[in-house]
C-alpha positions as CSV (number, residue, x, y, z in Angstrom):
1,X,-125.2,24.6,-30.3
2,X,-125.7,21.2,-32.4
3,X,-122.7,19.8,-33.8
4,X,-120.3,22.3,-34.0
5,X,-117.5,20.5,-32.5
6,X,-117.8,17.6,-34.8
7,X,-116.3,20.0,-37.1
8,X,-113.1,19.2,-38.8
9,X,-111.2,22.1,-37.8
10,X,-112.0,22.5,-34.7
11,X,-112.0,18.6,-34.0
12,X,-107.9,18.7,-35.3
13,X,-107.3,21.9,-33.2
14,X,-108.6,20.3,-30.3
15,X,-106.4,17.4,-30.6
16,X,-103.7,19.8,-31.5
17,X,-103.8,21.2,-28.4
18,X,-104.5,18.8,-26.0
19,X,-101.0,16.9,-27.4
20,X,-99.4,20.7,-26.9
21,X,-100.8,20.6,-23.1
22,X,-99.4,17.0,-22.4
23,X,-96.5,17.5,-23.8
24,X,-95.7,20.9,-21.2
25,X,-97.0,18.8,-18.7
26,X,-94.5,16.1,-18.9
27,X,-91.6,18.4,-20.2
28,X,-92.5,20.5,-16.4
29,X,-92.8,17.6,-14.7
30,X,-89.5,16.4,-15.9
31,X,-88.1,19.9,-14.9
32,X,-89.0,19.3,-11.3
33,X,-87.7,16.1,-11.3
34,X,-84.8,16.9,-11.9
35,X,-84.4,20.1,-9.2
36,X,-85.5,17.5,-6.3
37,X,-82.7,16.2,-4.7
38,X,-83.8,12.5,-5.0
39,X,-85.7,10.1,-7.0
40,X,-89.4,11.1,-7.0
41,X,-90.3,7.4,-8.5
42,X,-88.2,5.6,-6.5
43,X,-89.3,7.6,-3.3
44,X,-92.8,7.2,-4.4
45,X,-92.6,3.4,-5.8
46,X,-90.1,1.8,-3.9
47,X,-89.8,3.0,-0.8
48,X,-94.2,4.1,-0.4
49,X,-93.6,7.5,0.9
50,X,-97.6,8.5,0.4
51,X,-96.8,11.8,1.8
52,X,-94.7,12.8,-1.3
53,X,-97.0,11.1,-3.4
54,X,-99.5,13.1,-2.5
55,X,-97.7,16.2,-2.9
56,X,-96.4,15.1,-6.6
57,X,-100.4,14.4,-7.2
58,X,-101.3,18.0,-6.4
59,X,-98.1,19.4,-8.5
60,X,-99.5,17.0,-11.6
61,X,-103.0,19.0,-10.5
62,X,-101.4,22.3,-10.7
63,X,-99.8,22.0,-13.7
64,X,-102.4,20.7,-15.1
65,X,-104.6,23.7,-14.4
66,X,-102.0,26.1,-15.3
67,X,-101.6,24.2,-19.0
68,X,-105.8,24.6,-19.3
69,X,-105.9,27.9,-18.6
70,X,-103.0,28.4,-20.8
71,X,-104.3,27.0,-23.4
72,X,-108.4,28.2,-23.4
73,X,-107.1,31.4,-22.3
């Protein structure tokens, strides 16, 4: 195993693509916002619905996974 990942190229390519995968994150994230009919922050900041917090938390999650596998795969 040793150091492999120390290497240059593959140290550039990883942070390559982790930028790639937070940038489809955010770009997805900002597509849903805008489909909802209301104001995810404001719902979630403002007026403390935890319920829709908690169901933007698992979207975050699920796009998260489906940018991973994306990517590795």
């Amino acid at each position: 195993m040793g150091l492999e990942w120390l290497k240059p190229g593959a140290f550039i390519g990883s942070i390559i693509y982790a930028l790639i995968g937070v940038i489809i994150f955010w770009v997805a994230f900002i597509i849903i916002d805008k489909i909802t009919p209301y104001d995810l922050w404001g719902e979630i900041v403002e007026k403390h619905n935890v319920a829709l917090g908690l169901v933007v938390a698992a979207m975050c999650l699920g796009i998260s996974i489906i940018v991973a596998a994306a990517i590795h795969g």
